[in-house]
C-alpha positions, 0 to 999 in steps of 0.5 A: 407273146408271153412266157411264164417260168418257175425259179429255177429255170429260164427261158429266152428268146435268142432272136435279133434285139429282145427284151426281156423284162423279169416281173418277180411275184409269189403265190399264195404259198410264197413259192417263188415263180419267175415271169418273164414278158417276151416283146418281139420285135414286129419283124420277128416271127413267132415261128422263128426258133427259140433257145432255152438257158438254165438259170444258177440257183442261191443259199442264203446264210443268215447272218455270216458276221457278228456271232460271238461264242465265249470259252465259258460255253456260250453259244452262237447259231447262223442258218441257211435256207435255199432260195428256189425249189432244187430238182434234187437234194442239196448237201452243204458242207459245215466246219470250223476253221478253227476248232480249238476255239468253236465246234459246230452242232453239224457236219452238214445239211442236206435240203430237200425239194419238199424242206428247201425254203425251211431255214436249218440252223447251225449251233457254233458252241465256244471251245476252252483252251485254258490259255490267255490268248485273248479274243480269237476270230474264227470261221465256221465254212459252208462248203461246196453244195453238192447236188444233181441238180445243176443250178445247185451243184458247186454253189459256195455259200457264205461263210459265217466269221465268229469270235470266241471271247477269251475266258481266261486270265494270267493271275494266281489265286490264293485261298484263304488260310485255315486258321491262326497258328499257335505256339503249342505248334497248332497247323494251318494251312492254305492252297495255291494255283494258277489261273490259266495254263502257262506256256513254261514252267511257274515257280513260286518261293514261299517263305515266313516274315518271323520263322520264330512264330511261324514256318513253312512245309516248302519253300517252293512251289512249282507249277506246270503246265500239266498240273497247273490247276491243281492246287498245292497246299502250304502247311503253316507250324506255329512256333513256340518262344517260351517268350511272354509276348503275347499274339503275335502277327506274321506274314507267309511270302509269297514272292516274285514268281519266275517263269519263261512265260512272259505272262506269269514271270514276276507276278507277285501273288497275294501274301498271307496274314497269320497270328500265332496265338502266344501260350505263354503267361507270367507266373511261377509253379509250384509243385506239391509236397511229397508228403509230411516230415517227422521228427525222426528227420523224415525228407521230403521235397518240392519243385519250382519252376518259372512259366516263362522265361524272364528277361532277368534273372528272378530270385525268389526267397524260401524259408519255413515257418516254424523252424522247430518243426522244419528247415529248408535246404536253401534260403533262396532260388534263382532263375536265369534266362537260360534254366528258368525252365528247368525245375529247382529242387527245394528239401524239407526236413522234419526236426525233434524237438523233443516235446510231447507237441503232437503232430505240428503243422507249418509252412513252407514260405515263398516270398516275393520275388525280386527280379530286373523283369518287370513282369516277375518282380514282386510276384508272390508264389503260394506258399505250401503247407505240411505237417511235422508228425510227432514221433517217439513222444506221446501224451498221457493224462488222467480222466477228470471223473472217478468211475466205477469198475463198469466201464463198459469194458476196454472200448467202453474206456478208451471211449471215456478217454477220448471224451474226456474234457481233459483231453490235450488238443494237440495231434494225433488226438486219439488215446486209449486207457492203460486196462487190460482184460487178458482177451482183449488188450494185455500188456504181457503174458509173461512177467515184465516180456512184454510178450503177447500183447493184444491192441496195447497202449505204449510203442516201444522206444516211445518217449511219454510224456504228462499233459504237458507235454514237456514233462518226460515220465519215460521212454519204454523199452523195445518191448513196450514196456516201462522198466521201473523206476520211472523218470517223473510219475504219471501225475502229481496229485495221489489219484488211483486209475484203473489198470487190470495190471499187476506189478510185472505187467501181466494181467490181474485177476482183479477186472471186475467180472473179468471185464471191466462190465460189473460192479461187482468184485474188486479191481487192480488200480495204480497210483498217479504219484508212485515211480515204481511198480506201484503206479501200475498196481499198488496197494490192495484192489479197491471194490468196483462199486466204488466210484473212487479211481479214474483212468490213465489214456495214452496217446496213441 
């Protein structure tokens, strides 16, 4: 006798000593069929009664151990097939015993008669906790089918044991500071945070190795486990020292860190190097000059001051160098370590020396310094140089060629002063002739008033001098006048000039066609050696075509 039978049922014959032999072969398809080889005893009849007993269907899970998923993201799968045609449906059940460290792609499977022997598979995808807790084992369950059809229903499939590799590390990362710091107070910064999430809080102290080149904003920074992958930031401030001490290296401390959890207290960050670049140099500032003296004792003033501070005291010499022109209000200035950088006041004061000299330039000399300090001994600062303005004495001389009354008028003869060869060198080296034409330059309309003047030649109060400029002829009036005698005469050689004056200083009638243009007429002259009057307007007019007179040309 024989029976054949598919996988998922079986049949037996319930009779006094059997044999069953199972033969398992496929089909062409690969779909399992159980045969099963009765061998009856010869005693045993083939009427005798049969009994049928259903055999439990199986799942294999593919594979249940080995798998590894990583905090990082990395994934794993397993699948599950039926091993025999279900009558019905089959669900399995999918979970994570531990879903902090794995999840899965699904929460069940469900095979059908027509995808039993289609392997289905399960994604486990790994689970960041941000916390150093090491490789974790975890189980992904395969729970109890559920199915009508009975060889199925209740079967617990395999579970599959996963590890989820740790990512995370205890430690405290630094990023790298911004820059050097310098002494003008330039920032820089950097950024701290934690690794991994603690368990307590973390408090990290921060501090600088030289707050004389360098400080902090904090000097604590507290980590928790609510913000503990945020970074802080630590802002670094140069400092100034006013201390020629070039770029100096220091360090920002990051020091023992305190915690309750074990894995973070007294770990000891990673320091930062900073330079704080120096600002400082050796050398002296001098400010400029507020303007020129004069000889009517007219101040004006400079400042020093040390670049750095010393470590001496450093004393520098000031003098003038031409003392006939101008003094200084001291000898010498000292700097100490406590004011070297406060500025020290040095006064100039213009001196008359009573001499036609024009405007005289001088120095004001700094010499070399004497000082403990190495660095500021025998420095020699600039010197300064101003001008001592002549006031209240001028020149006058006489033109060197004779000319006629047509002279170009009264620019045509202060152009002839000022090209004159005879001209002294000495500033201010502008002149202007003594002539007037009544219009455009007049010395007074009234006799010897000095009034309504127009572009004339003398200041009042102003002492003058020949070419010399030692010999005084005189000092006019407030009305810029002479009040005759003179002191010393013009000249002393007997040479007329040309003037348009008469004896009282209003204007002559005698100009030469009225303005120093023609050749035609006569013209009002002085003489050079006379101390009167006469040196204005003496003597009877001489014609203008007469290249006899000169001109006189007063300093202005």
């Amino acid at each position: 006798m024989r029976l054949i039978l598919k996988y998922t049922s079986y049949f037996c014959i319930v009779i006094p000593i059997i044999s069953c032999m199972p033969n398992l072969s496929r089909d062409l398809t690969n779909i399992a069929y159980l045969s099963y080889i009765l061998r009856l005893p010869k005693s045993v009849s083939s009427s005798s009664p049969i009994t049928q007993t259903t055999m439990p269907g199986s799942i294999t899970v593919m594979p249940t151990a080995g798998l590894m998923t990583t905090e990082s993201g990395l994934t794993a799968s397993f699948t599950l097939v039926l091993d025999s045609l279900p009558t019905a449906n089959v669900t399995i059940p999918i979970s994570s015993s531990n879903t902090a460290e794995g999840t899965v792609s699904t929460s069940i499977l469900t095979f059908t008669p027509a995808n039993y022997n289609i392997p289905q598979t399960v994604f486990i995808n790994g689970v960041n906790d941000a916390i150093v807790d090491g490789n974790i084992n975890y189980t992904i369950v395969t729970g109890n089918a559920t199915s009508e059809d009975v060889s199925y229903n209740g079967l617990n499939p395999s579970d599959v044991t996963v590890i989820n590799a740790d990512n995370d590390s205890v430690g405290i990362s630094l990023s790298a500071i911004s820059g050097n710091t310098n002494e003008s107070g330039l920032t820089q910064s950097f950024t701290v945070v934690l690794n991994s999430l603690p368990t307590a809080n973390v408090t990290i102290p921060i501090s600088s190795s030289n707050t004389a080149e360098g400080t902090v904003s904090t000097s604590i920074l507290t980590f928790t486990p609510a913000n503990y992958n945020i970074p802080q930031t630590v802002f670094v401030n140069g400092v100034n020292d006013a201390i020629v001490d070039g770029n100096i290296n220091y360090t920002i401390v990051t020091d023992n860190a305190t915690s309750a959890d074990p894995n973070y207290n007294g770990l000891n960050p990673s320091d930062v190097t900073v330079i704080n670049v120096d600002n400082d140099s050796i050398g002296i500032t001098i400010s400029a000059i507020s303007g020129n003296t004069n000889e009517s004792g007219l101040t004006q003033s400079f400042t020093v001051v040390l670049n750095s501070a010393p470590t001496a005291n450093v004393i520098i010499p000031i003098s003038s160098s031409n003392t006939a022109e101008g003094t200084v209000s001291s000898a010498s200035l000292t700097f100490t370590t406590a004011n070297y950088n406060i500025p020290q006041t040095v006064t100039v004061t213009g001196v008359n020396d009573s001499i036609a000299d024009g405007n005289i330039n001088y120095n004001i000399v700094t010499g070399n310094t004497t000082s403990g300090d190495a660095s500021y001994h025998g420095l020699n600062p600039a010197d300064l140089t101003l001008t001592n303005i002549d006031v209240g004495e001028k020149r006058t001389f006489i033109s060197s060629s004779t000319l006629t009354g047509n002279i170009g008028g009264i620019a045509g003869a202060d152009a002839l002063c000022n090209s004159d060869g005879a001209k002294p060198s000495i500033l201010p080296n502008v002149y202007k002739a003594m002539i007037v034409d009544g219009t455009n330059r007049k010395a007074s309309n009234t006799a010897n008033a000095g009034d309504g003047q127009v572009d004339w030649v003398f200041l009042p109060n102003t002492s003058y001098f020949r070419t010399d400029g030692t010999t005084l002829i005189k000092t006019t009036n407030a009305n810029s006048i002479f009040v005759f005698p003179l002191t010393s005469s013009f000249d002393t050689p007997g040479i007329p000039y040309w003037t348009g004056l008469n004896t009282d200083w209003t204007t002559s009638s005698n100009r030469c066609a009225t303005d120093w243009t023609s050749t035609t007429g006569n013209g009002q002259a002085g003489q050079a050696t006379m101390l009167t009057s006469a040196s204005i307007s003496g003597g009877g007019p001489p014609p203008c075509n007469a290249a006899l007179p000169r001109l006189l040309c007063v300093q202005q």
